[in-house]
N, C-alpha and C positions, 0 to 999 in steps of 0.2 A: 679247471681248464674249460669244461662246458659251458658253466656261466662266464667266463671270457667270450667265448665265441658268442653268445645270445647277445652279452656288450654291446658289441662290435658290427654285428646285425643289425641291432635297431638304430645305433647310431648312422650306419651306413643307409637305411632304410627311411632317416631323418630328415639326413641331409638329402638323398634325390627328392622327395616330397618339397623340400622349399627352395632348392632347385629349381623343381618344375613350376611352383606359384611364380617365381620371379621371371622364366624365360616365355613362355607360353601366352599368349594375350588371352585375353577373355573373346569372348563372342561380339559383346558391345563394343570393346574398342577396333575389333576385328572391322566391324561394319562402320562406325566412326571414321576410320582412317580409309575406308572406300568412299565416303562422300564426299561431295564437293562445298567446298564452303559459299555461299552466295550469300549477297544482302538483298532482300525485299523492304518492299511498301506495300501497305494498303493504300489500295483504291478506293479515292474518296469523290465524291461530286464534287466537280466546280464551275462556277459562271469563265465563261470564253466569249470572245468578241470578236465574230468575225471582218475582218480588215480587207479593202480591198484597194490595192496601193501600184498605183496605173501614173506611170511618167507624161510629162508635158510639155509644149514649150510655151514659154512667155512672152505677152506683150502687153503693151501700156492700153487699158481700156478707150481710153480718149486719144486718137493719134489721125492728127487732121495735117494734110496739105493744102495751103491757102495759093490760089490761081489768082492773077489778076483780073480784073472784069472788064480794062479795055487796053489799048495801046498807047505807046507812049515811052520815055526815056526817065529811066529810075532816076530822078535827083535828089532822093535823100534816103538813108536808112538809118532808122535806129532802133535797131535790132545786130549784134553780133550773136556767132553760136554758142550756147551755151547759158544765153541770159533767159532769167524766168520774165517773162511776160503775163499782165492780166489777161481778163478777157476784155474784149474792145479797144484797147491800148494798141496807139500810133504805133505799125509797124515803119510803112514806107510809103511814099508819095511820088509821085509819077507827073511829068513835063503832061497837061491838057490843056494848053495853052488857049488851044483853036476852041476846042471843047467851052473855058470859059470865056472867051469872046458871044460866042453864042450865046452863053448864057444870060450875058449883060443884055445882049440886045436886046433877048427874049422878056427879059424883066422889063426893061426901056417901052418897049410894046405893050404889053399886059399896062404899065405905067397910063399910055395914050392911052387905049380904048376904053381903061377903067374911067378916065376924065370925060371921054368922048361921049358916053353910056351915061354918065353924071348929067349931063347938059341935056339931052338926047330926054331923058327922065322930066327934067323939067317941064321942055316943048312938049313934052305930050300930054302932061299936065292940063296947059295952056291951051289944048286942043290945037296946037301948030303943026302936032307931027304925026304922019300918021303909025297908028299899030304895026304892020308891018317890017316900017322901015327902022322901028325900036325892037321887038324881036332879031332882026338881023342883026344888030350893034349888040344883041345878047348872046347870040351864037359866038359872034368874034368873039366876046370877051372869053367865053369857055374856053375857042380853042387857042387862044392869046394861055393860056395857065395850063392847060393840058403839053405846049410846048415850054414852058416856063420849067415845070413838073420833068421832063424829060432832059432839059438842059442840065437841069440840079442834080439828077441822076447820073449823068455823063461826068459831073463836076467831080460828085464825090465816089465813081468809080476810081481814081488817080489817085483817092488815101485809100492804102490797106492796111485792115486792122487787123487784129487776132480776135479767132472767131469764138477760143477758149481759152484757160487760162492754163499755165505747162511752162513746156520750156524747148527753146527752140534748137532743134535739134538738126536743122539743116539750110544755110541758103545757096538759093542756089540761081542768085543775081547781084551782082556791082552795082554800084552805081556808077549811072551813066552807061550800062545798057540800056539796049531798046529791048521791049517786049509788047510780044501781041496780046493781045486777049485770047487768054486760056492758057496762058504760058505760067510753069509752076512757080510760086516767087519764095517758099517757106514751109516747112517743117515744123510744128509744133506737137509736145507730147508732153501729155500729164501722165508723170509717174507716181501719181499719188493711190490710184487705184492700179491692180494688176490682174489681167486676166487672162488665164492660163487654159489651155485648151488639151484634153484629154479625149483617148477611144475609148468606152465602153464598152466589152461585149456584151451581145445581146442576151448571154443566159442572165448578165447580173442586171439589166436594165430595169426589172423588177423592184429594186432595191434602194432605186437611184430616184429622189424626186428633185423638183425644184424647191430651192429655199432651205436642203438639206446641207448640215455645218459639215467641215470637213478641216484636216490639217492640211497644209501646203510646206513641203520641205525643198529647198535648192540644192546642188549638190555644189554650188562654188562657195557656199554660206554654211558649211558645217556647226551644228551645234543651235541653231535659230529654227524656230515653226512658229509659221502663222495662221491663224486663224481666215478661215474662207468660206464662200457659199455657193450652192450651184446657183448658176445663174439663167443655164440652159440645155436644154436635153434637145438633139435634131430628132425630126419627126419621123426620118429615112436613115436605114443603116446604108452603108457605105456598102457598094454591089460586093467588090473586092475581098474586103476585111470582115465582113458584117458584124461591122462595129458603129457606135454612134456619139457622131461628136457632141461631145458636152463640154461646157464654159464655167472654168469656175474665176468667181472676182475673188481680192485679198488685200486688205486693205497697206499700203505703204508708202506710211506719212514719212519715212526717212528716204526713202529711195533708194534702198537697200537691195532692192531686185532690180533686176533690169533686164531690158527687154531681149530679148532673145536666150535668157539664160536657160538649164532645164531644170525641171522643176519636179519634183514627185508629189502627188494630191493620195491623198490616206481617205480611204471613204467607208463610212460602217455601214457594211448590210445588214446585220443580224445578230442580237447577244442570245447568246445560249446558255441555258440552265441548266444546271446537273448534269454537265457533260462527264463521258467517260474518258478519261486520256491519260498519256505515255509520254516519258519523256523522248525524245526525238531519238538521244542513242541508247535505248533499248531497245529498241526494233531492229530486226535485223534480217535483211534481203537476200534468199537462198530462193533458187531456182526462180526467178518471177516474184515469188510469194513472199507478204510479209508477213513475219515471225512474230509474237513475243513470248517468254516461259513465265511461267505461272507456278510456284509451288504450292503442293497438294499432299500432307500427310506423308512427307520426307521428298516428297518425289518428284523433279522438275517435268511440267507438262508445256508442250509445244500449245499456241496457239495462233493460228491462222487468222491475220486482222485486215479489216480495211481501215484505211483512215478517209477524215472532211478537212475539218478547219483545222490550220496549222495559225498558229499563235507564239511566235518567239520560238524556245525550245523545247516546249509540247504540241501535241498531235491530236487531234480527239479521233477516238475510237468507234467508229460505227455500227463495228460487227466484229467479234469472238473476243471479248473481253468486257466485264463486268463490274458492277460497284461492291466492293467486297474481297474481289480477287488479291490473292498475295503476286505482286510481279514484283519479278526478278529484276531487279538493277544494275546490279555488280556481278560481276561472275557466269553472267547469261552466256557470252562466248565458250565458256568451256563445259556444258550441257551437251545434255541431248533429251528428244522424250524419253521417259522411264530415268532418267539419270537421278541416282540418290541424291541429297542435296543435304546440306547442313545449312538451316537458313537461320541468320545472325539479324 
């Protein structure tokens, strides 16, 4: 009966022992199951490019209004809107009726006294004429061509031409109006080149030279970038903005921009080497201050950052974070400093 009861004992004694193996956790998984699971990176150096990406609006580099140089009634044009024109190419022509009457005469004249001055040459030759009175049939002849010279000028005031070559973008005369001199008669624009006018501010002006390459993007043109230069930096910032207007050209042999569109110009200040950076959302903005966590030997540490250049969806690091450092990527939300961490 005794050794029944000892049985009975050890068996009962057995089983609480494996029991307790199986219900009881250990210490490790104790602290396991208090961490938090994160995924980290290392911090590694990389080249960043700083970008400085300033809107604009566009116009045609070459954009001339051709005036006419005297009065008179439009009798011909050929030119409608929309046609490409050279440069020098018969725009329109202008009634200067009276204008070449004069002219004729003027010619008619110059014709005489060049004869008159012929003859006049000889007699003096001949000792018949005196000095004098052949200098003075010299004088006429000059100003006999000096109005000749002027007539001609009045003649071919009445053709206008195109003073560049483009495309004519406005008229703004019939024919068979009158117009005075100075009156506008045409619109010409070459959209072959495009020059897009941007502000600078003045911290970045440092940055910015002339002859510096730059992209040009439109926003009614998605998917297209062109290639552009500065062309020009003003030498006075604007009192208001203290910004400084700068000109960039682009080249466009399709005429795919157009004038007044807007344009965004991409300018590189600065490539930088072995920058330290963060992806954009793991930062994270509590009170003012930005955050990111760092783990450290189980344990998530806060770190208090500044950022500079921002590059697509990284950041670069200025200040409280290093080359080397394990950061928190995933899981950084549900931290805290001291927070245990299980980093995967």
């Amino acid at each position: 009966m005794y050794k029944k009861y000892l049985t009975l004992v050890s068996l009962c004694a057995i089983m609480l022992v494996t029991t307790g193996c199986n219900d009881t956790p250990t210490e490790a998984k104790m602290i396991e199951s208090k961490a938090v699971r994160v995924v980290t990176s290392k911090v590694e150096p990389i080249t960043m490019i700083d970008m400085l990406n300033l809107p604009g609006a566009t116009e045609p580099d070459d954009d001339v209004c051709v005036s006419s140089e005297s009065s008179g009634t439009v009798i011909w044009l050929g030119v409608k809107e929309g046609d490409r024109v050279k440069r020098n190419a018969l725009i329109g022509r202008l009634d200067v009726s009276s204008s070449g009457a004069r002219f004729d005469q003027a010619k008619a004249t110059k014709k005489l006294v060049t004869e008159q001055l012929r003859r006049r040459r000889e007699l003096l030759k001949k000792g018949v004429l005196a000095k004098e009175e052949f200098d003075r049939m010299e004088a006429e002849l000059a100003r006999s061509e000096a109005s000749l010279r002027e007539m001609q000028v009045n003649v071919e005031y009445g053709v206008v031409r195109a003073p560049i070559s483009g495309i004519v973008n406005h008229l703004y005369l019939d024919r068979g109006e009158r117009v005075k001199a100075g009156d506008m008669f045409v619109d010409i624009v070459d959209p072959s080149v495009i020059r897009t006018t941007i502000n600078v501010p003045e911290m970045d002006i440092p940055y910015i030279k002339k002859g510096l390459e730059v992209t040009v993007t439109v926003d009614a043109i998605p998917g297209r970038v062109w290639k552009g230069v500065v062309d020009f930096i003003s030498f006075k910032a604007d009192n208001a903005s203290k910004t400084f207007e700068t000109r960039v050209l682009t080249d466009n042999p399709d005429g795919a921009i157009r004038a007044g569109m807007l344009a965004r110009v991409s300018l590189e200040r600065r490539v930088l080497k072995n920058a330290v950076t963060t992806p954009l959302y793991a930062i994270i903005n509590q009170g003012g201050e930005r955050l990111l966590y760092v783990e450290e030997d189980g344990v998530a540490r806060a770190r208090t950052i500044e950022i500079g250049v921002v590059e697509g969806d990284h950041a670069q690091v200025t200040k409280g974070l290093k080359i080397g450092d394990k950061l928190i990527v995933s899981g950084h939300t549900l931290v805290e400093d001291g927070t245990k961490v299980n980093a995967q």
